[in-house]
N, C-alpha and C positions, 0 to 999 in steps of 0.2 A: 868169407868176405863180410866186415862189418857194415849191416844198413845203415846208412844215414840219416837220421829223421831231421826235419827243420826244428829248431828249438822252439820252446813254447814260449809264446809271448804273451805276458800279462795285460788282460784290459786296458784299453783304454781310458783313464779315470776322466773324470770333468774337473777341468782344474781349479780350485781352491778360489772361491772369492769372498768377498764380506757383503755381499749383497744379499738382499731377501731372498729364499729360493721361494720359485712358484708355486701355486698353488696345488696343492696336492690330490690326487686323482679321488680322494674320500671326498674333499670336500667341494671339487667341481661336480662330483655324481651328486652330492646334495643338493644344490642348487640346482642341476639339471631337473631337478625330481620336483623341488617343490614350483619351480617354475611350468613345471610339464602342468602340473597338480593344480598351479591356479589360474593358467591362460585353458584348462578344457572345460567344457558344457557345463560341469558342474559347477568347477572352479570359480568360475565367473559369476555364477549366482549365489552362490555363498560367500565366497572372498572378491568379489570385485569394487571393493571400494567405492570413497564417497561418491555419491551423485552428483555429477558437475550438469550445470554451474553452482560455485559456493559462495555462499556471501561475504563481502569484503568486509573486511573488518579496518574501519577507519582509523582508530587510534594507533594500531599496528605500520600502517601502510600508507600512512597522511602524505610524508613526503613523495613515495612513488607518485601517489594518486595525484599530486599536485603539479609534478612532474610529466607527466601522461598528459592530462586533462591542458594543460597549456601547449604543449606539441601539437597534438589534436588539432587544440583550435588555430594554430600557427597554421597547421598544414592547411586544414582547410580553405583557411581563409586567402594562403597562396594559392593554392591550384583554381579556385572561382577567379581569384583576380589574373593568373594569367589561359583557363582553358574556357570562362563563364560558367563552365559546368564539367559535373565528371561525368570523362566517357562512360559509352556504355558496358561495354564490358568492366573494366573496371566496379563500374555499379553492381553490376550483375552478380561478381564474386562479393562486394561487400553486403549484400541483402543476402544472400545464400549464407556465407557464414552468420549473419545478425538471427534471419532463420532458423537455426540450428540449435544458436545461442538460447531462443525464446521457443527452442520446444517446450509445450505441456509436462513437466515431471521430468525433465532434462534424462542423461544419459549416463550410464556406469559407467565411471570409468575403466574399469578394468576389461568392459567389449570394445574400447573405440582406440585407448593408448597403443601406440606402437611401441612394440618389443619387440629385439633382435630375435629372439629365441623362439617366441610366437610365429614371425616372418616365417625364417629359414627353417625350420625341426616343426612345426606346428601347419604349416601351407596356410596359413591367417592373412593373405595377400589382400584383405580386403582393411584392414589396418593402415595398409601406405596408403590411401585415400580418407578411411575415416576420421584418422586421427588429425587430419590435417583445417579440417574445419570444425570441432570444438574446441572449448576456449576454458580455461580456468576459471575464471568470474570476468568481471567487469571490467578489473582491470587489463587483463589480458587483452581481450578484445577492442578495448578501444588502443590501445597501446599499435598494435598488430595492423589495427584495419587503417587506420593515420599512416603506415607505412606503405600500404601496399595503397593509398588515394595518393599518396604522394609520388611512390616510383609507377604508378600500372597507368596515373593520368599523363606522366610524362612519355612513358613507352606506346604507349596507344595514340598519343597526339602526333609522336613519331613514326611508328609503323605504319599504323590503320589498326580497326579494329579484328581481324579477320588472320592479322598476322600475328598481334597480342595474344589474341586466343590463343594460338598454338605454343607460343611462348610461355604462356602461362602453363598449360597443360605440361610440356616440358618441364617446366620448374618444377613443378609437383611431384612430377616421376621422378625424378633427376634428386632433387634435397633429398626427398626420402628412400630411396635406392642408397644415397651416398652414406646418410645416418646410418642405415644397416652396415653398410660396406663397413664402415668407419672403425663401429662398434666390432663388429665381427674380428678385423684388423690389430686392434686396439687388444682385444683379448688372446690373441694371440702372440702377438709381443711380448702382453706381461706376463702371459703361462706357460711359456712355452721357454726353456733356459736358453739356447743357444741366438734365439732371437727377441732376447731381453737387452739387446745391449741400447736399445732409443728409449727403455723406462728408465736403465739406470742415467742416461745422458741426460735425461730432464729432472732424476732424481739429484743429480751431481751440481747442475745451475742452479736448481731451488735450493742445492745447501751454498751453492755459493752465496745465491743472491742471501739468503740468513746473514752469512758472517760479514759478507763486505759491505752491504746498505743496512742491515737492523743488527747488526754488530751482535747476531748470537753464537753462541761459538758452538763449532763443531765437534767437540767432544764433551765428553762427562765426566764429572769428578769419581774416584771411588774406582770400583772394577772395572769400570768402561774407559776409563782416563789413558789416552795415547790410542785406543779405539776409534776404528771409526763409528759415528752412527748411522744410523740408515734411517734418510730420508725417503720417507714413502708416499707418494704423490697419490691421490683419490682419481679412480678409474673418470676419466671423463664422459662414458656412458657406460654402464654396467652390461654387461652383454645378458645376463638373467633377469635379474630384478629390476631393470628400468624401466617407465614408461614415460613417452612423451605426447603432448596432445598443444596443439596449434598451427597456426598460418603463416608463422614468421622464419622457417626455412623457406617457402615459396619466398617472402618479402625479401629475404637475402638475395636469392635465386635474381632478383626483377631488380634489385639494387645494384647487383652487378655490371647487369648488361644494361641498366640507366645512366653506371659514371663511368663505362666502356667507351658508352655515345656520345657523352661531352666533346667540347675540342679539348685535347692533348694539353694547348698550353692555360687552361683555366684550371681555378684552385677555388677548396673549400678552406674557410676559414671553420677550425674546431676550437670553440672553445669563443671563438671571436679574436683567436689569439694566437694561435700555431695555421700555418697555412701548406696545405696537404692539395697535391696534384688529383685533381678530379677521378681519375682513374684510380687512384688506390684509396680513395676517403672511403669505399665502404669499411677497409678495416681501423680506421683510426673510429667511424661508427659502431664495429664490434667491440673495441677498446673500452670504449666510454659504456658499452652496454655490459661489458664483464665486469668493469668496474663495479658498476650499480645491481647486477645480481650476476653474480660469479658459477651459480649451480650451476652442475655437472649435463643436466637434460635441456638447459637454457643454451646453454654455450654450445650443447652438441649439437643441436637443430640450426642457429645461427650457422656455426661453421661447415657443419654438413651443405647449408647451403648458399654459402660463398664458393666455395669446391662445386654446386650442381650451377650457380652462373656461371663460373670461368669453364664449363666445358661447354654450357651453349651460347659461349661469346667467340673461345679461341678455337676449338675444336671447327665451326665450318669457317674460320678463317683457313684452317690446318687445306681443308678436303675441298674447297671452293678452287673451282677452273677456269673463273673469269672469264664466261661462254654468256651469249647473249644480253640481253640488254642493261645485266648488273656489269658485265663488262664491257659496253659500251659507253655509261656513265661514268666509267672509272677513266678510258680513254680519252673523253672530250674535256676531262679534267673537272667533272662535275661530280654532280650526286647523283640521288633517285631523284630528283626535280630534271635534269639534264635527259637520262632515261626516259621519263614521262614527255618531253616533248620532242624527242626524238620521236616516241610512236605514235604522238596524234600528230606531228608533220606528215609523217608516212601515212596513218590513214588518210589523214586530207588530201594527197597526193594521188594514192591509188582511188578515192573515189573520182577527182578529175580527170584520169586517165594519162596525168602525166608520166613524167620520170623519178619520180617518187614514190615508188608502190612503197608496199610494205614488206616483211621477211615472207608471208608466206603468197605475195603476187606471182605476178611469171613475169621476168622481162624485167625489169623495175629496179630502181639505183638509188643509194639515197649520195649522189654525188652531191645533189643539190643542198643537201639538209648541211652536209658535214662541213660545208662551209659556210652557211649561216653558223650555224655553230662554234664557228671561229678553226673547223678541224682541217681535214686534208682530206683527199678519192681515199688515202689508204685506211683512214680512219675506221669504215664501214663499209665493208662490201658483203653485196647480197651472197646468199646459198643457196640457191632456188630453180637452179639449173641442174638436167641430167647427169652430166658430167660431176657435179657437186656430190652430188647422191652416190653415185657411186665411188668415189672417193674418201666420201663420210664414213663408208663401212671400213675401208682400210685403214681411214685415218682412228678412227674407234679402238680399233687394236692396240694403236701404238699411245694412247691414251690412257686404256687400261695399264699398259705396260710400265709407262713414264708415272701415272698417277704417285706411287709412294714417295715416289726422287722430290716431284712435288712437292709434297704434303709435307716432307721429312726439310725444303729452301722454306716452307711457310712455316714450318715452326721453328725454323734457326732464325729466322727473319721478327718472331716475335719470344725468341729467348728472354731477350731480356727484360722486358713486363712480367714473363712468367715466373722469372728469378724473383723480381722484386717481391711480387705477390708472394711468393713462396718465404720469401724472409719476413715478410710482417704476418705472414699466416703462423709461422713460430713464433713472432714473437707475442700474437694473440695467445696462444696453444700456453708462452710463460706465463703468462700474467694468471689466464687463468688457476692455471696449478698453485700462483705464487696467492693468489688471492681466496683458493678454495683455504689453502693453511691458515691462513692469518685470520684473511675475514669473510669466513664462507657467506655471511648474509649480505656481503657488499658494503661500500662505503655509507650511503646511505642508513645505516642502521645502525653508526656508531655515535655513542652520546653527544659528540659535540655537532652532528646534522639534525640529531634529532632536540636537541636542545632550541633552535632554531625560532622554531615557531612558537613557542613560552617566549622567548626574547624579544619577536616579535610583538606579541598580543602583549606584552606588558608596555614596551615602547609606544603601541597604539592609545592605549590604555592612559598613561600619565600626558599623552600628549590631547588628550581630547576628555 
């Protein structure tokens, strides 16, 4: 009897593309190595780069600075005319970082930048903090802190101070959690073949956008000709080699959940000219800021933290059970103003010993309130009775239970913000890429911006 063996089947090959292959295991161990090499003890004291802050160099940077410096005092000059003064908290972060800025003999950068690879392989978790409060030079800083007196004096005059805090603390964690995440993400898509197909799709638009709006053509004369080329787009955070250092992930983070809180049908005018639904102006604000510097450690911190607002805006919309007094403002068709005098009717109530206790009285209704209120008896009823209590422990179960079905009607329920966000967040993502090729130093730095202020001084000049 002849055995029968199953036939041999040749490998499975990878099949054949024209795209870049990734990066190759020599040359990610290299980076691994010298990044090991300049984030350790040593490293940092011999290669840790300039000491920030650094002086600005005027001629170079006139238009930014001229830029910045009028923002600044825009902001300023709004928030005193609508809060008379910035909150405290608020304050508190902008002295801290001004602080840090005006240490004695400033700081290496190469101890305080946050790097992926320092983070995650290195345990350097004191980086998601440090790096978040120094600042490049002067410019940075005042740039940065204009943003966050502008969104942190709006969010604090909204929340309280006490809530701010914690939101801010959140942002901090949150951007820079995200920027590692990002990075971490990002490098694996591009090195990894099977999950290179989102580098080559943004390689693919950036040659479109070439041939169809800058009319460069997609192939090459000579041996390349009927070839495709390979458009190669610049890592948007290096997962070895980058470092970042600033405050303007948190300012993202706080400008989220600033035009989250607007009303729904109010519009920012950009430009004084394009009018953009309040709720998504923070990205036609990262537009304009890729525009004007396009770097790859600029753009990641911003976007890192547009991504750490939208999860502590939508995220406890997602997990909120509209249980106690935030859901009883939502009921009487009010806000947290609605809320707040619901409970000091109730205390006033339970101090007279009427029928108005409050939740945690005995006996006590607020039948009374809920129709001041404009509500109905079923609007608000007490839980403060034995029977309640023991109900609560059963009803508790079926709450755990039900909570994902929840959470899963609250996010279909806010799909579609999530969607739109997610389409201008690509299309942030193009520009950048489209503007790191062309014009990595941003619009600002091309002859006919910078010619500007010569046309000016000369115009002043003959007229006086």
């Amino acid at each position: 009897v002849r055995a029968r063996f199953p036939p041999k089947r040749s490998p499975n090959k990878m099949p054949s593309t024209s795209y870049a292959p990734p990066l190759s295991s020599v040359t990610e161990t290299a980076q691994r190595a010298v990044a090991k090499a300049r984030f350790s003890s040593y490293g940092r004291s011999a290669f840790g780069g300039p000491r920030l802050p650094l002086p600005i160099d005027f001629d170079t940077h006139a238009p930014e600075i001229a830029l910045v410096t009028y923002q600044a005092f825009r902001v300023l000059t709004h928030t005193l005319q609508r809060h008379g003064t910035v909150p405290p908290v608020t304050a508190t972060l902008v002295l801290l970082n001004s602080l840090v800025f005006l240490k004695p003999g400033g700081v290496l950068f190469g101890d305080v930048c946050l790097n992926p690879y320092a983070v995650l392989h290195l345990n350097q978790m004191e980086r998601l903090v440090t790096s978040a409060f120094v600042h490049r030079d002067l410019f940075h800083l005042v740039g940065n802190m204009a943003g966050l007196v502008q969104d942190g004096s709006e969010l604090e005059s909204r929340e309280g101070s006490s809530r701010f805090l914690k939101r801010a603390v959140w942002s901090l964690g949150l951007s820079q959690a995200c920027l590692v995440f990002l990075s971490a993400l990002e490098r694996k898509i591009r090195g990894r073949g099977g999950a290179n197909a989102v580098g080559n799709w943004f390689a693919d638009a950036g040659k479109a956008f070439d041939a169809n709006v800058l009319g460069l053509s997609g192939t090459s004369p000579g041996s390349n000709q009927g070839r495709r080329v390979v458009t190669t787009n610049p890592a948007t955070l290096p997962f070895y080699t980058s470092g970042v250092v600033g405050f303007s992930g948190v300012n993202y983070a706080l400008k989220v959940a600033a035009c989250c809180g607007r009303p729904h049908d109010s519009c920012v005018m950009v430009f004084g000219l394009i009018p953009v639904p309040s709720r998504y102006s923070v990205w036609a604000d990262l537009f304009v800021n890729t525009l004007i510097s396009p770097s790859s450690g600029t753009f990641a911190a911003h976007f890192a933290g547009c991504c750490a607002g939208l999860l502590t805006v939508y995220v406890p919309k997602m997990f909120t059970r509209g249980m106690g007094m935030r859901g009883v403002g939502r009921r009487l068709g009010g806000d947290a103003s609605a809320s707040r005098l619901v409970r000091d009717a109730g205390a006033r109530g339970s101090s007279r010993g009427t029928g108005g206790g409050s939740f945690g009285g005995s006996g006590g209704s607020f039948r009374g309130t809920g129709n001041r209120l404009g509500g109905n008896d079923t609007a608000i009823r007490p839980s403060n009775t034995s029977d309640s209590k023991k109900k609560g422990k059963q009803l508790s179960i079926v709450k755990m239970v039900l909570a994902p079905f929840g959470a899963l009607r609250r996010a279909a329920s806010e799909g579609t913000p999530l969607l739109t966000h997610a389409v201008f967040a690509v299309g942030c993502v193009l520009c950048q890429q489209i503007m790191t090729r062309h014009l990595p130093n941003g619009l600002l730095s091309t002859n006919a911006v910078r010619s500007l202020p010569l046309v000016f001084e000369k115009a002043v000049s003959r007229r006086f």
